[in-house]
N, C-alpha and C positions, 0 to 999 in steps of 0.2 A: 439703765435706760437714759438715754439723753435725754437735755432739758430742752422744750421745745425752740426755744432762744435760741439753742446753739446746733441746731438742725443745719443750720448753714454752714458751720462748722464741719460738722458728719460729711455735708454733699462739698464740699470742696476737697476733703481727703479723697474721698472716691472716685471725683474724675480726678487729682495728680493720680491716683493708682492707676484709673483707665489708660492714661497717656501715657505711662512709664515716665512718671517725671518726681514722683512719691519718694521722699527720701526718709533712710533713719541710720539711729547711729547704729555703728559698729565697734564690739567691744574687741580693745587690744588686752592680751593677756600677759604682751612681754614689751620689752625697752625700745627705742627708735634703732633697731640697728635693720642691717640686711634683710636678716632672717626673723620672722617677728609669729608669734600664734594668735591667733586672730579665732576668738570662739573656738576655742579648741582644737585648731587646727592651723597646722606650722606651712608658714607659707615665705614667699620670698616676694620682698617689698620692692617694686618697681614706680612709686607714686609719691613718694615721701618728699618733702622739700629739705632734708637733710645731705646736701648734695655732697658735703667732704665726710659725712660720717662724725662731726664732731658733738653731737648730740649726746653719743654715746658715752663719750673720750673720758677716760679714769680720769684724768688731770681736772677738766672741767667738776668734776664729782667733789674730783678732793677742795677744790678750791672753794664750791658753791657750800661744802659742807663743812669747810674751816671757817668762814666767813659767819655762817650759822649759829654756831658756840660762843661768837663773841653778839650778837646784832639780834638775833633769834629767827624765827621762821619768816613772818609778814612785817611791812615796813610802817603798820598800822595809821597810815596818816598823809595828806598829799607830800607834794615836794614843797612847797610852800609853806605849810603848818608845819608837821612833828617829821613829816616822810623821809626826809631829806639827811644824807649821810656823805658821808668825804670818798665813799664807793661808787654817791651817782655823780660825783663832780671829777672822779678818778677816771670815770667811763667815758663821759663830757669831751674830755683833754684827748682821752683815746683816739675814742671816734674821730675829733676832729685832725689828729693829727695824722692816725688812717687815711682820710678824705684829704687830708691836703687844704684842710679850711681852716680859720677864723678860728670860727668856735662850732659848737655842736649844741643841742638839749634833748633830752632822753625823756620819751613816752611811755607808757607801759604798754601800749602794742603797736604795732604799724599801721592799721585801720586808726586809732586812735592820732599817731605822726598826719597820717594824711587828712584825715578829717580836722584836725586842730589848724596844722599850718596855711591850709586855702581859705579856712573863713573867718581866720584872724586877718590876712592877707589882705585878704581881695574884698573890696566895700562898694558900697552903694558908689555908680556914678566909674567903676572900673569894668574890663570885661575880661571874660578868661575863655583860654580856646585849646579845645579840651581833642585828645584825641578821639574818635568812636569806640574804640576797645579798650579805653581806660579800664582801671578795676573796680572796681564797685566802690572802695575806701574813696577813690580819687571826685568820681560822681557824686558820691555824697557829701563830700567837702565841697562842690563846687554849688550843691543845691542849699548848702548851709551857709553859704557867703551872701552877702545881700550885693553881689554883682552880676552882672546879665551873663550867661554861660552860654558862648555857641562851639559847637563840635563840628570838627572838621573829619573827612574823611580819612580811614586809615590810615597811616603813612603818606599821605599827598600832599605835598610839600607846595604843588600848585594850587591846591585846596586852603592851603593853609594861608598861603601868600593872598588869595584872593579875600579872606576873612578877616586878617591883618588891615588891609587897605580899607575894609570896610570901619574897622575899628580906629580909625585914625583919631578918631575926636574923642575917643574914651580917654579919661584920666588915667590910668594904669591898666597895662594891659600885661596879662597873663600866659605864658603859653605852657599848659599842663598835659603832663606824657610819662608812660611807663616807659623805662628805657629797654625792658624786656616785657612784651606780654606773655603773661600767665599761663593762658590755653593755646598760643603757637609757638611760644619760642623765638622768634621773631625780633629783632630789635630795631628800634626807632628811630632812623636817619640824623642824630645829635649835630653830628657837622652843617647838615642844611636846614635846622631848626634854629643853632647859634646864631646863621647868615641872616635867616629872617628877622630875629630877635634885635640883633643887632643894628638892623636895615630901618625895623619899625618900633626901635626902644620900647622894647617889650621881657618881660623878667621871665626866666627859664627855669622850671619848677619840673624836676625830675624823680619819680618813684624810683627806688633802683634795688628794691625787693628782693630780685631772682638776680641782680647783676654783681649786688656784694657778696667780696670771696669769691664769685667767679668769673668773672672777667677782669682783662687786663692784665700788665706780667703779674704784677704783685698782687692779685687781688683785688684792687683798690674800686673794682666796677666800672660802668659804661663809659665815666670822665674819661681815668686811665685809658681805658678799651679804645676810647675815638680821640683822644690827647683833647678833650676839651674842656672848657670852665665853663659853669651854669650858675647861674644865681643859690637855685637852694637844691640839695639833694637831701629824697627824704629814702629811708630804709624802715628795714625790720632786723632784728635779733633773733628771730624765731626760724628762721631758715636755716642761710650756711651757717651763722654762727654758732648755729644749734642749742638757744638760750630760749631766751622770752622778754621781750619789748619792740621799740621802733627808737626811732632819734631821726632828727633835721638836724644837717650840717650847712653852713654858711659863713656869712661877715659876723661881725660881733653886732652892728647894730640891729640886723635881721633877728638873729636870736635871742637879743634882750629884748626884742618888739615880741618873739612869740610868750616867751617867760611870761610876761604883762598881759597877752590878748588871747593865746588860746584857751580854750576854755576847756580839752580834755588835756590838758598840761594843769589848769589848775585845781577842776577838781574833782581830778583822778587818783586815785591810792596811789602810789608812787609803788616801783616793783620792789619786793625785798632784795637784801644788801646782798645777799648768797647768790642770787640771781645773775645781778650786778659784775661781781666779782666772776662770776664765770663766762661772762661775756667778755671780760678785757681778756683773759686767759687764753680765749678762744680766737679774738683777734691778735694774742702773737705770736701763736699755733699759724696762724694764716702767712702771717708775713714772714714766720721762720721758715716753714717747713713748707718748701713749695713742692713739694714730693707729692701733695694733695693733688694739687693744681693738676699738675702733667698727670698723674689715675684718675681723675676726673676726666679730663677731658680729651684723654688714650680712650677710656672707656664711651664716651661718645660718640668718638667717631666708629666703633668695634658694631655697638647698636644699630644705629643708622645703616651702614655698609651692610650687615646682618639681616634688617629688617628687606632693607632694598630689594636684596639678593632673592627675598624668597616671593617677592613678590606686593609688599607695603611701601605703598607712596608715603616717604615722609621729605621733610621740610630741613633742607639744609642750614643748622644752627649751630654758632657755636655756644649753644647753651644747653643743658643739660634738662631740657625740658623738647619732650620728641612727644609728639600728637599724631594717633592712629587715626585718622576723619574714617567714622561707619558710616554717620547719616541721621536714620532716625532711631529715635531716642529709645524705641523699646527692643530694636535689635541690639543698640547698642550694650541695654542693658543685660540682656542674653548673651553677650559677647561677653561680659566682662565676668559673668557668672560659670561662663563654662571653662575661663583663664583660671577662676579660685580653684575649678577641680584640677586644672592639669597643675595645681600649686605655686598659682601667680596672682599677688593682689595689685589690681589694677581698678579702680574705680572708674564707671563711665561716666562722664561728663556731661549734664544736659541741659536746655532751657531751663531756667532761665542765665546760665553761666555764659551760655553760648547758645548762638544763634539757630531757629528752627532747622530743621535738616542735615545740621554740622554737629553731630552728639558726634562723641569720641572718645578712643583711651588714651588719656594720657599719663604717657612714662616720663619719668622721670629717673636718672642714673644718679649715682652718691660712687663717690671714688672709693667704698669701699667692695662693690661689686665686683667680681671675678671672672674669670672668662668663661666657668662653666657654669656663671649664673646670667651670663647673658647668654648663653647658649641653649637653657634653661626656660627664657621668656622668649626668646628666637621659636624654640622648637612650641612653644606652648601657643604661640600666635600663628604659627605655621598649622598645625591641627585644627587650634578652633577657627582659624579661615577658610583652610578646606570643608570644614564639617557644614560651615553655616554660610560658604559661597562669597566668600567676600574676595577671595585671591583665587 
């Protein structure tokens, strides 16, 4: 019996049920690859943020678990107390020399990068101007800074100029953006962001999340991707790298300011060394072996063209992240329930992630998918569209 206190509790489950917006977890029963059993049943993973497959990779394995024998499981301690090892100052060098930056400093996740580095940042008396479809990580760093936060509309770069000019008399001025959003795929005009930035001395603060490892020749994300410099670039580890953290790359003095100011940089458990170790792995798996690159993104364009064909409006990207728009949120969720039967996991997407009426599935490709696994999700999208009127 519930306790009458938390009655309110009960009736707030029952309408997210009512709405189809009710979420829980789902137990995995195997590793991040392709093909994965999911509650006892083997399905093929089209949702994964493991875009080159490297999550999987024996080398990563070996490394994380050579590293292990010497340093042990957890890093029992921030980076600043006990945490700290010559594997997160090895990763530091990496990253930054990856990025083409300064220096680098390593988070233990990327919600954790982005929430540290905006409201160490940006202070009372600064203003930051945020895009509308930020990630959630980016929002919350901006409500955590004691600076005034105005959002500009998507991508409107007229919008954006018109907020700059307002912000003229603010002390530092901020301009914060995903360079790939999450649920479109989408990337963020960087060349007419630098223009403005540089028009209205304003510091250029980029999430690059979904764009490291895959964009640009080498990997190297959105910078490479549009040939341009930004102030700071924040990422994750947990994606393409297919590890677990975040990191901000910058100048040197940027980064010894976050060292000093962020507050989930100091005190945060610092990631263990095994961890560590299998992210530098991972980034020179990236930069060696561009074989990834071109199956990655062979297999994007194979999706898109495929989905087109049969009748699914998607959204021309060169990112590896393809958004099915159903609509509303309890078809959606019917849509994405009758994919697990034809043996496709695809998660729908709903409020509050994204906006009323815009629920969706989003796919996502990994260069390690095949052509008779996208033919697979092709054919499985092509059924449950017919069935349920969508095509």
């Amino acid at each position: 019996m519930i306790k009458p206190a938390y009655r309110w509790a009960d009736q707030q489950i029952n309408d997210l049920k009512k709405s189809g917006l009710y979420r829980h977890l789902r137990t995995s029963e195997s590793g991040p690859a392709s093909t994965v059993e999911i509650e006892g049943k083997e399905m093929l993973m089209v949702s994964s943020n493991n875009y080159l497959g490297l999550a999987a990779d024996q080398r990563l394995i070996m490394e994380a678990s050579k590293v292990m024998q010497q340093f042990g499981v957890g890093s029992t301690g921030s980076r600043l107390t006990t945490g700290n090892s010559t594997w997160h100052e090895k990763l530091e060098k990496r990253i930054a020399a990856f990025k083409k930056e300064e220096a680098a400093i390593v988070f233990s996740s990327g919600y954790l990068a982005n929430v540290g580095v905006i409201s160490a940042l940006a202070q009372d008396g600064d203003i930051i101007l945020s895009d509308e479809l930020n990630h959630a990580s980016l929002i919350d760093g901006c409500r955590l800074s004691k600076a005034k936060t105005m959002v500009y509309r998507h991508v409107d770069m007229n919008d954006l100029k018109k907020k700059l000019q307002l912000a003229r008399n603010n002390q530092n001025k901020f301009i914060v953006t995903d360079s790939v959003f999450s649920m479109d795929g989408n990337l963020a005009p960087l060349p007419e962001i630098k223009e403005l930035a540089d028009e209205y001395n304003a510091f250029i603060i980029v999430d690059d999340a979904h764009a490291t490892g895959v964009l640009g020749e080498n990997g190297r994300g959105s910078t490479e991707h549009f040939h341009v410099d930004v102030d700071i670039t924040i990422g994750t580890l947990s994606k393409t790298i297919g590890t677990e953290g975040g990191f901000a790359a910058g100048s040197f003095p940027i980064i010894e300011l976050l060292r000093n100011k962020a507050r989930s940089f100091i005190f945060q458990t610092a990631l263990p060394p095994g961890m560590v170790a299998a992210a530098i792995k991972s980034i020179d798996i990236i930069e060696q072996e561009k074989s990834l690159l071109y199956s990655l993104r062979t297999n994007i364009k194979k999706l898109q063209k495929q989905l087109a064909e049969i009748g699914f409006v998607t959204m021309p990207t060169p990112t590896p992240i393809i958004p099915v728009l159903i609509g509303e949120a309890q078809k959606t969720v019917a849509f994405s329930k009758q994919l697990e039967r034809e043996g496709v996991f695809a998660p729908a997407i709903r409020p509050p992630t994204v906006p009323e009426g815009k629920s969706r599935i989003r796919l996502t490709v990994m260069a390690s998918h095949t052509d008779n696994d996208i033919q697979q999700v092709c054919q499985a999208f092509y059924t449950t569209g017919k069935n349920m009127g969508v095509i």
